[in-house]
C-alpha positions in Angstrom: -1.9 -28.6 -7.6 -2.2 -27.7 -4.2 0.7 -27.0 -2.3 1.9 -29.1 0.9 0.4 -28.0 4.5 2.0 -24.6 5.8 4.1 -26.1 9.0 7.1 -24.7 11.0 9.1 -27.3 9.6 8.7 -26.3 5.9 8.5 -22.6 6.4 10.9 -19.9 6.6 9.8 -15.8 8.0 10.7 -13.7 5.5 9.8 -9.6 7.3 11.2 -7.0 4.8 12.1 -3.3 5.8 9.8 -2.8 9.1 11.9 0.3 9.4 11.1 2.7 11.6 10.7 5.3 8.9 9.4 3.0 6.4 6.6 2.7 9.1 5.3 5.9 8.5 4.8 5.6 5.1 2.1 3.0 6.3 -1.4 4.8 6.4 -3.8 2.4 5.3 -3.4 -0.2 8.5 -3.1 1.7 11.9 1.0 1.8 12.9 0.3 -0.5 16.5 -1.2 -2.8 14.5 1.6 -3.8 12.0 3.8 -3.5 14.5 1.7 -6.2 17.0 1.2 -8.6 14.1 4.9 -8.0 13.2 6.1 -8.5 16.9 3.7 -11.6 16.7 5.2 -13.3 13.4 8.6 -12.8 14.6 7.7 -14.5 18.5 6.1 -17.2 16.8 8.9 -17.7 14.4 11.4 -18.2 17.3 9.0 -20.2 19.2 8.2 -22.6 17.3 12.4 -22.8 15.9 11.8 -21.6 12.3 14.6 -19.4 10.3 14.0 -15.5 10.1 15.5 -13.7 7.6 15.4 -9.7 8.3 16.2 -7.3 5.5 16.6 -3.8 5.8 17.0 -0.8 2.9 18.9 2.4 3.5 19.0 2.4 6.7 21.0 5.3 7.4 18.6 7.7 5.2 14.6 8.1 5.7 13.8 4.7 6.0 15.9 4.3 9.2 16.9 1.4 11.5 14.8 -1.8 11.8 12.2 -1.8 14.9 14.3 -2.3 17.6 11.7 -4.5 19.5 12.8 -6.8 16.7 16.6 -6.8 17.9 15.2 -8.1 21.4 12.7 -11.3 20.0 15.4 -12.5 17.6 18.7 -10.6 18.4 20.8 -13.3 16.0 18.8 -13.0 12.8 18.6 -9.4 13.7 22.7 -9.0 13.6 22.6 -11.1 10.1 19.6 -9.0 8.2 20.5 -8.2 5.0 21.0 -4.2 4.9 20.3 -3.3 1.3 21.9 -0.3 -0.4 18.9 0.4 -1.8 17.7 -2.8 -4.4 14.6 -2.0 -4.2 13.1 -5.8 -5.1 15.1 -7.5 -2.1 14.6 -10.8 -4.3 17.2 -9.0 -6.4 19.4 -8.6 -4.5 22.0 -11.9 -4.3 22.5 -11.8 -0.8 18.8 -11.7 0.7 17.8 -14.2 -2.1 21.1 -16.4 -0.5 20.0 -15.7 2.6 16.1 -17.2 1.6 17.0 -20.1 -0.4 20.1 -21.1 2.4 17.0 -21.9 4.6 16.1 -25.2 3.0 12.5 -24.1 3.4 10.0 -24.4 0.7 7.9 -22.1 1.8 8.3 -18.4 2.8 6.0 -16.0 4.8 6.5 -13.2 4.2 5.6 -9.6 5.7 6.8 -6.0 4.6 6.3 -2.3 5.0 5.1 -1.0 2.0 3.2 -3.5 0.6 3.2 -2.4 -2.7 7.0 -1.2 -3.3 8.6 -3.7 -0.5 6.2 -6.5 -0.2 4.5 -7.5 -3.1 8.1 -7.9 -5.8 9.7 -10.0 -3.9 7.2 -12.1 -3.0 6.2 -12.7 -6.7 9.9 -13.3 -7.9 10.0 -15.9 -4.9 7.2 -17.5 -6.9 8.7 -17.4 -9.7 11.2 -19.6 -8.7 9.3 -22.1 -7.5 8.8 -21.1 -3.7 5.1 -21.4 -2.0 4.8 -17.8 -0.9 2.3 -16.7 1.9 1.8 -12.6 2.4 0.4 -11.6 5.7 -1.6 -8.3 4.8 -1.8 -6.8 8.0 2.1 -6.7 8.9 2.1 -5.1 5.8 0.8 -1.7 4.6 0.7 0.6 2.0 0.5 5.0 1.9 -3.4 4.6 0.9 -6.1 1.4 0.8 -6.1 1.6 -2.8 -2.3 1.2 -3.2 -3.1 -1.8 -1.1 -5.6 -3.6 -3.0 -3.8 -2.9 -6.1 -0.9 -4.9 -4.1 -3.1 -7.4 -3.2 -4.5 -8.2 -6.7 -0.8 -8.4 -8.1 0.3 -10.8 -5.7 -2.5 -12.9 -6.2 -2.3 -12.7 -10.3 1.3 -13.4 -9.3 0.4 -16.8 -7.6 1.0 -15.4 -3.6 -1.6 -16.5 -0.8 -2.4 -13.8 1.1 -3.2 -13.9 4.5 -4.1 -12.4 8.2 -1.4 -12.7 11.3 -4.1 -14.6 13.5 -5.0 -16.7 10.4 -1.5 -18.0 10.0 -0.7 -18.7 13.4 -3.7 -20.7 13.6 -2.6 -22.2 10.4 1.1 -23.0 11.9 -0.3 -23.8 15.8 -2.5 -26.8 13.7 -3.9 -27.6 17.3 -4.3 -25.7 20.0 -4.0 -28.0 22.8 -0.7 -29.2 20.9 2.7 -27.6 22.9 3.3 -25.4 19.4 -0.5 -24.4 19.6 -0.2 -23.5 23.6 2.9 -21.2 22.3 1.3 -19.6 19.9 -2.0 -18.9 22.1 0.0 -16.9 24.6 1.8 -14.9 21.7 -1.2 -14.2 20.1 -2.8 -13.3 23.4 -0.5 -10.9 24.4 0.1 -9.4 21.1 -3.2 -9.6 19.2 -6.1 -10.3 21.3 -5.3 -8.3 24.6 -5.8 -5.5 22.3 -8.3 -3.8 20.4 
């Protein structure tokens, strides 16, 4: 069975532990570049009027705070991310899954630095239970390309779409000549295209 169309009204973004030390644990996508397609999800997500849930693990050891450009695109789901004490599925732990499921949204995209330890669990468990789960890939990355293609296959076995960040706002802007589709043009302008 297919699932319904991917819109901002049915979707929810989920971006998991895009800590600032996390980040370097990131080698097989450069660093810029998760960060640009993260900046982007999160823009689009407020633009377009769509719950964000942040989590965070740890952050006062290694993994450190969450990017603070992500503080200034969505300062109140910023205050609310779930700081985890170090659950290493989020989907474990009661509060982030709350904080998920208290969206009403059916459908969840979600992000996260590492794919493999941070990304790819909860997005299975979130299937699981019966949520449609998109991954985007490249605001996501793993210590090695082979940590991420084992990541990758898991999450599809596991029933998770996976995804590029200009493929889903394309998905989500539906039409570009729409006023969603003119927002998301500029975001993905100034955070994906100008660069390169």
């Amino acid at each position: 069975m297919t699932p319904p169309k991917l819109t901002s009204a049915n979707a929810a973004m989920i971006l998991i532990d895009h800590q600032v030390g996390t980040l370097k644990f990131a080698k097989s996508i450069a660093h810029d570049l998760i960060e640009a397609n993260t900046r982007a999800l999160a823009r689009t997500a407020i633009a377009l009027g769509m719950p964000i849930v942040f989590t965070s693990s740890m952050e006062d050891h290694q993994q450190g705070p969450l990017l603070p450009v992500l503080e200034t695109i969505a300062p109140e789901a910023f205050a609310a991310r779930v700081k985890r004490p170090g659950v290493v599925n989020c989907w474990d732990d009661n509060a982030f899954a709350e904080g998920c499921r208290k969206t009403g949204r059916t459908q969840f995209i979600m992000a996260g630095v590492t794919t493999d330890v941070c990304l790819a669990p909860p997005a299975i468990s979130a299937v699981a239970e019966g949520f449609v789960v998109t991954a985007v890939v490249d605001a996501s990355g793993s210590p090695t390309p082979l940590t991420d293609d084992m990541a990758f296959r898991r999450m599809e076995r596991g029933g998770v779409a996976l995804t590029t960040t200009t493929a889903l706002l394309a998905e989500l802007a539906h039409n570009w000549a729409s006023a969603d589709g003119q927002k998301i043009m500029q975001i993905l302008g100034e955070e994906i295209l100008s660069h390169g």
